[in-house]
C-alpha positions in Angstrom: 33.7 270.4 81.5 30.5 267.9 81.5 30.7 267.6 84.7 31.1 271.6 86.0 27.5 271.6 87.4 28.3 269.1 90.0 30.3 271.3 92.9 31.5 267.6 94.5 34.2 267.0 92.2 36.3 270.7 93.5 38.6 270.3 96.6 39.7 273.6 97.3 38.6 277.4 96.0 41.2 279.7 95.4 40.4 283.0 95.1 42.7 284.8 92.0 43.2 288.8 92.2 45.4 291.9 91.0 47.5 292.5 94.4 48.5 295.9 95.3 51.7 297.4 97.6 51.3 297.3 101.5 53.5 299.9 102.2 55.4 302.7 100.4 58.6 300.3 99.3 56.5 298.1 98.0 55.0 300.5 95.2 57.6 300.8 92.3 58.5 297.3 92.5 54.7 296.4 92.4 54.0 298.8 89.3 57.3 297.1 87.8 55.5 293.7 88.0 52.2 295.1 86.8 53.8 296.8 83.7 56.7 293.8 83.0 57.8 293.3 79.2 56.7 296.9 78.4 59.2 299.1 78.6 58.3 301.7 80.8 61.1 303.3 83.0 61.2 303.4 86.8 60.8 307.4 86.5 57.4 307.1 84.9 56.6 304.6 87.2 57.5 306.5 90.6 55.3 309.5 89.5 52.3 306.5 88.8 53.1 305.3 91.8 52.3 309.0 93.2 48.5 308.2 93.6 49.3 304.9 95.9 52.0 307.6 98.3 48.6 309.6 98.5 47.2 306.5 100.7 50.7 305.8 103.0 51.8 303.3 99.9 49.1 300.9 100.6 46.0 299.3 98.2 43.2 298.6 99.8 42.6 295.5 97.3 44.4 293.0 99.6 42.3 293.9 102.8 39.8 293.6 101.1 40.8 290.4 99.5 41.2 289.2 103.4 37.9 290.1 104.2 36.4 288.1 101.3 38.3 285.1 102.3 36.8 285.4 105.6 32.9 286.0 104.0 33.7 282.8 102.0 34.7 280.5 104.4 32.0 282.1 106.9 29.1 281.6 103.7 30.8 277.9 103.0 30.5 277.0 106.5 27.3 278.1 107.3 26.2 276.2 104.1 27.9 272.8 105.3 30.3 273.1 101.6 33.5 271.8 102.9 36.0 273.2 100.9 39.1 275.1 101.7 39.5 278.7 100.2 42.8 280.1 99.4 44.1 283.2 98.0 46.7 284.3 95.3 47.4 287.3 93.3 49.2 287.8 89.7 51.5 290.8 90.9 52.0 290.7 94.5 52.2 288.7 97.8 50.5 286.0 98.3 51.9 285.2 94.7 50.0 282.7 92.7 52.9 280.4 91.8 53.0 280.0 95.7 49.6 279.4 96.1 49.3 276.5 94.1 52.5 275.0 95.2 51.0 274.9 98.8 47.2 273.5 97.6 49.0 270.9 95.7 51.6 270.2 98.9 48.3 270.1 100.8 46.7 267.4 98.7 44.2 269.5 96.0 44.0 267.7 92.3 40.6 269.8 91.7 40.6 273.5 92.3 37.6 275.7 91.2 39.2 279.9 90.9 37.4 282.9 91.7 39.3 285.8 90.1 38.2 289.3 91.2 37.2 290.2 87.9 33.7 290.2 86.9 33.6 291.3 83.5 35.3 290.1 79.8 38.6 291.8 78.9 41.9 290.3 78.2 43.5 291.1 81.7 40.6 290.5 82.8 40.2 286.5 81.9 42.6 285.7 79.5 45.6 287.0 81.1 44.5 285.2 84.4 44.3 282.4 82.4 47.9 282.1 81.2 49.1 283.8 84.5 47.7 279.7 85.7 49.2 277.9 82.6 52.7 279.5 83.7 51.9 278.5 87.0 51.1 274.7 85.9 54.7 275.0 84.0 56.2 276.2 86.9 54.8 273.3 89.3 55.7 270.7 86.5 59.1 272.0 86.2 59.4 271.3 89.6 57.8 267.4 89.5 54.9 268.6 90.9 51.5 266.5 90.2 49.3 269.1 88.5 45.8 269.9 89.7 42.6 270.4 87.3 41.8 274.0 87.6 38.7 275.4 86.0 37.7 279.0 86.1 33.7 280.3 87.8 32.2 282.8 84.9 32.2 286.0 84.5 29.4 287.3 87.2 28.9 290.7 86.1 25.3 290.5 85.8 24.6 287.9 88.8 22.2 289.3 91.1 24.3 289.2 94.1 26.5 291.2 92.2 23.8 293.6 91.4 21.6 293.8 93.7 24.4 295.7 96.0 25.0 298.3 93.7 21.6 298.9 92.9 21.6 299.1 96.9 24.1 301.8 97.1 22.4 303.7 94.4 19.4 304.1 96.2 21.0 305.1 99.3 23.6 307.7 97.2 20.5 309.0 96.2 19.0 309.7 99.2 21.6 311.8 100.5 21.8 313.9 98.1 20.4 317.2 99.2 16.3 317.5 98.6 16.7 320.2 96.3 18.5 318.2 93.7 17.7 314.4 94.2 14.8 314.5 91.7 16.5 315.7 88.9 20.5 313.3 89.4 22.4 311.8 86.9 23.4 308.8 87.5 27.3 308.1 86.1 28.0 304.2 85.8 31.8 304.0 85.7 34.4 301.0 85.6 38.3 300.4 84.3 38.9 302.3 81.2 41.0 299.5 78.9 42.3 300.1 75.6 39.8 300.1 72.8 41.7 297.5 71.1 41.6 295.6 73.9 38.2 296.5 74.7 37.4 295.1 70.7 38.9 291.8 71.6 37.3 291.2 74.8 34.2 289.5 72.5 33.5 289.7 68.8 32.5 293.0 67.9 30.0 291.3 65.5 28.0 289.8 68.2 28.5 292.7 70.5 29.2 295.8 68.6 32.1 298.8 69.5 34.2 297.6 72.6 33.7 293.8 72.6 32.2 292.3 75.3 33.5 294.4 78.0 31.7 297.4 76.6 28.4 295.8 75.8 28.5 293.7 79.4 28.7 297.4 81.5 26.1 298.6 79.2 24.1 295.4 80.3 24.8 296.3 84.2 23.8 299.9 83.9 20.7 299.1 82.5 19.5 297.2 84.7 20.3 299.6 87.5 18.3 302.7 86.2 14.7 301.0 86.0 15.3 300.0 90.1 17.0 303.4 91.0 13.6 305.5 90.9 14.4 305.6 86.6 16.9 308.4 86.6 18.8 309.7 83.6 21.6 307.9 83.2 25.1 307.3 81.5 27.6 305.0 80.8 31.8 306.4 81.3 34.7 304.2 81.9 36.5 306.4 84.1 40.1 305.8 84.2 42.6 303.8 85.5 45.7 305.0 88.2 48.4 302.7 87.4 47.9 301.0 83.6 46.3 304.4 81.8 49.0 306.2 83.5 51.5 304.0 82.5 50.5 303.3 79.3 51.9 305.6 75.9 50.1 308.5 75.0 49.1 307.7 71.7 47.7 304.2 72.8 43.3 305.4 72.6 41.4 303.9 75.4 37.7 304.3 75.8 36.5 307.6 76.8 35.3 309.6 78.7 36.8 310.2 81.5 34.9 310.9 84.4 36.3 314.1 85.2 35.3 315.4 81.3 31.8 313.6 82.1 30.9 315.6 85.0 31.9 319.1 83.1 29.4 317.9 79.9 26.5 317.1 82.5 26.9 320.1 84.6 27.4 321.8 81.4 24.1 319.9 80.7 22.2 321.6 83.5 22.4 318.2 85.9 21.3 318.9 89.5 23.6 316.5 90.7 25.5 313.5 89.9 26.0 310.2 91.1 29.1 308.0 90.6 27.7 304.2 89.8 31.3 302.2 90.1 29.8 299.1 88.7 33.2 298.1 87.1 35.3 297.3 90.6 34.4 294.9 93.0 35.2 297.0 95.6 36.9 300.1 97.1 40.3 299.2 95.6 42.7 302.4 94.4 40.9 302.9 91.3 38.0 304.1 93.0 40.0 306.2 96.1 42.0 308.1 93.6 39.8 308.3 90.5 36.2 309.1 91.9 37.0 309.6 95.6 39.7 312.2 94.9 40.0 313.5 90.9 36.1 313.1 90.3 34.8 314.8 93.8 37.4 317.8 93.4 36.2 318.4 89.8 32.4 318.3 91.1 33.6 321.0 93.9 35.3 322.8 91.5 32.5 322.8 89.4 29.9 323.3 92.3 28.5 320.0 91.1 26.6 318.3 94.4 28.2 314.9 94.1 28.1 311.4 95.8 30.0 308.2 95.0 27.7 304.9 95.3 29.2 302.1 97.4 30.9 299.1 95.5 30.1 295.7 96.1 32.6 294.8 98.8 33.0 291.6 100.9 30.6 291.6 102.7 27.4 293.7 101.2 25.3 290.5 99.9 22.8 288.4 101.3 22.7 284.8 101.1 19.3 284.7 101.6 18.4 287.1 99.0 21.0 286.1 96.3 22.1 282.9 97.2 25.5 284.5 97.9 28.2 285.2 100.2 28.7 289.2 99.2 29.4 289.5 95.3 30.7 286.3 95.0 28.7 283.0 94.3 29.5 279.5 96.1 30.7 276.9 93.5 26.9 274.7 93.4 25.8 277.8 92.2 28.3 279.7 89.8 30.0 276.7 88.4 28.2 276.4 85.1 30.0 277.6 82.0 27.6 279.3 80.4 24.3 281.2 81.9 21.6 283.1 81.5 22.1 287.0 82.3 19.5 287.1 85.5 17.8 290.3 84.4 16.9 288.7 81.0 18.8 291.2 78.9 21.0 290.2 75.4 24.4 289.9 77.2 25.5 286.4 78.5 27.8 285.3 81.1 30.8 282.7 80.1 33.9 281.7 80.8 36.9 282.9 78.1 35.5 281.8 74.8 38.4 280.5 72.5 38.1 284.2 71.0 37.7 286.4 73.7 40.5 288.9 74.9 43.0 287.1 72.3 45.8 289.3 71.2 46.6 288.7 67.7 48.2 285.3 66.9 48.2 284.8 70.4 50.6 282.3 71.6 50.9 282.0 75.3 49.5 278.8 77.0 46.4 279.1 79.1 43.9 277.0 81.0 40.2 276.8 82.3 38.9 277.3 78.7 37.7 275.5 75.2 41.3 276.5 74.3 43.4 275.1 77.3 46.5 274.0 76.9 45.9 272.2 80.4 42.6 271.0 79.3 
């Protein structure tokens, strides 16, 4: 990747995500692609699949995904980059295999990927990565010329990531009632994962307990405190709706949940509590279900005064402040390998090292990475 500074080389963005159902019939068969190879039964995965029926069967993620397309090709415009933007997802429509069928039918060899995923895990970067080596396989199966794809880094600590956040904590906090704003917590939450997963996501040698993915949210949330009028403040991961759910019980994943959190800082004497959702992009179900529904009815059962800061979204940035379009950064600026963290704190931004999020022996093919096997 010598030549990944230079943005000229790229002919077309394509902007890689989770999917999510648009409608109630599309929710088993969704959660049956998210969970594939595992071994759960269709039972378990229509009483997951419970939490997605609470929202008419819908996830907001590809909405939202439709409204970053639009904030990219707006940003690329405006910025005279000439460079189509396409979308795909790893377990629902537009399908990713699709995707890259039609860039190549429409003449792309060099393709730059966004995935909405800003921080180090395995199905967070690796598994994108082979989700695009089975797509290569696919296309060459089919006689396809193959494009170059390389991957943009993880931007968890770029400012117009952020900045936004730090944005909606400010605001949270001002709405909280006068009585109690002095004196609030603030929660930062994302995706719990696995802790072996979370172990793998970086060596725990350079990064201590939970990899990479823990030590990259505990590199977010402090930055956020010391802008957000220096508040106590936490670190939780929450919990996931579908893949926690889903998952056995004896598998441990990081704790605590946010609904336990609140109880221990109320129990605490905590005036108030703001939610920090610093590990999702935006509003997808995670955050409706999790913080918007579980969280807020534990705080009112509690009698807890509670607010949820905005995520990120679409559309939230400022290109004149962060050199972005939303969250997101355009290829002349986010298509180094390796950077910097912005804030000047001990965590580091890369693409998949050779070592990070690898299950053991792994095997499956992947690209964008020191250990491509579409290099």
């Amino acid at each position: 990747m010598s030549d990944a500074l230079d943005p000229t080389p790229y002919d077309a963005l394509l902007l890689l995500s989770f999917g999510g159902p648009e409608g109630p019939d599309d929710v088993v068969p969704f959660l049956e692609n998210v969970t594939r190879g595992r071994g759960i039964p269709k039972e378990r995965l229509k009483e997951v699949g419970q939490h997605y029926f609470l929202f008419g069967g819908v996830s907001p993620i590809n909405d939202q995904n439709r409204a970053l397309l639009d904030a990219l090709r707006k940003d690329f415009a405006e910025h005279g980059l000439d460079l189509p933007v396409y979308w795909g997802n790893r377990n629902w429509a537009p399908y990713l295999t699709d995707t890259l069928r039609e860039m190549v039918a429409d003449g792309h060899r060099r393709i730059l990927v966004l995935a909405t995923s800003a921080y180090a895990s395995y199905s967070g970067c690796r598994q994108y990565r082979e989700n695009l080596a089975d797509s290569l396989a696919a296309l060459e199966a089919e006689g396809l010329e193959l494009p170059r794809i390389d991957k943009l880094r993880h931007y968890f600590n770029h400012p117009g990531f952020v900045r936004p956040m730090i944005d909606g904590v400010l605001k949270s906090l001002s709405e909280l009632p006068e009585g109690v704003r002095d004196g609030a917590h603030l929660a930062f939450t994302t995706h719990s994962i696995p802790t072996a997963a979370a172990d793998t996501s970086g060596r725990t040698e350079d990064h201590g307990d939970g990899g990479a993915y823990v030590a990259e949210h505990l590199d977010v949330a402090a930055c956020s405190p010391t802008r957000c009028a220096r508040r106590p403040a936490s670190s939780t991961p929450g919990s996931s709706s579908t893949s926690r759910a889903a998952a056995p019980p004896h598998i441990p994943w990081l704790e605590p949940d946010i609904c336990d959190h609140l109880e221990e800082r109320h129990a605490a004497g905590a005036p108030a509590v703001v939610m920090v959702p610093i590990g999702f992009v935006s509003d997808h179900m995670e955050v409706l279900y999790d913080l918007d529904t579980e969280a807020k009815a534990k705080a009112a059962e509690l009698g807890l005064p509670v607010r949820r800061s905005a995520t990120v979204g679409p559309t939230r940035g400022s290109p004149r402040r962060s050199g972005t379009s939303s969250w997101s950064a355009r290829p002349r600026r986010a298509a180094f390998p390796s950077r910097p963290a912005p804030w000047g704190s001990s965590a580091r931004a890369t693409t998949c090292a050779r070592w990070a999020a690898a299950r053991p022996a792994p095997r499956s093919p992947r690209l964008a990475g020191a250990d491509s096997s579409y290099a």
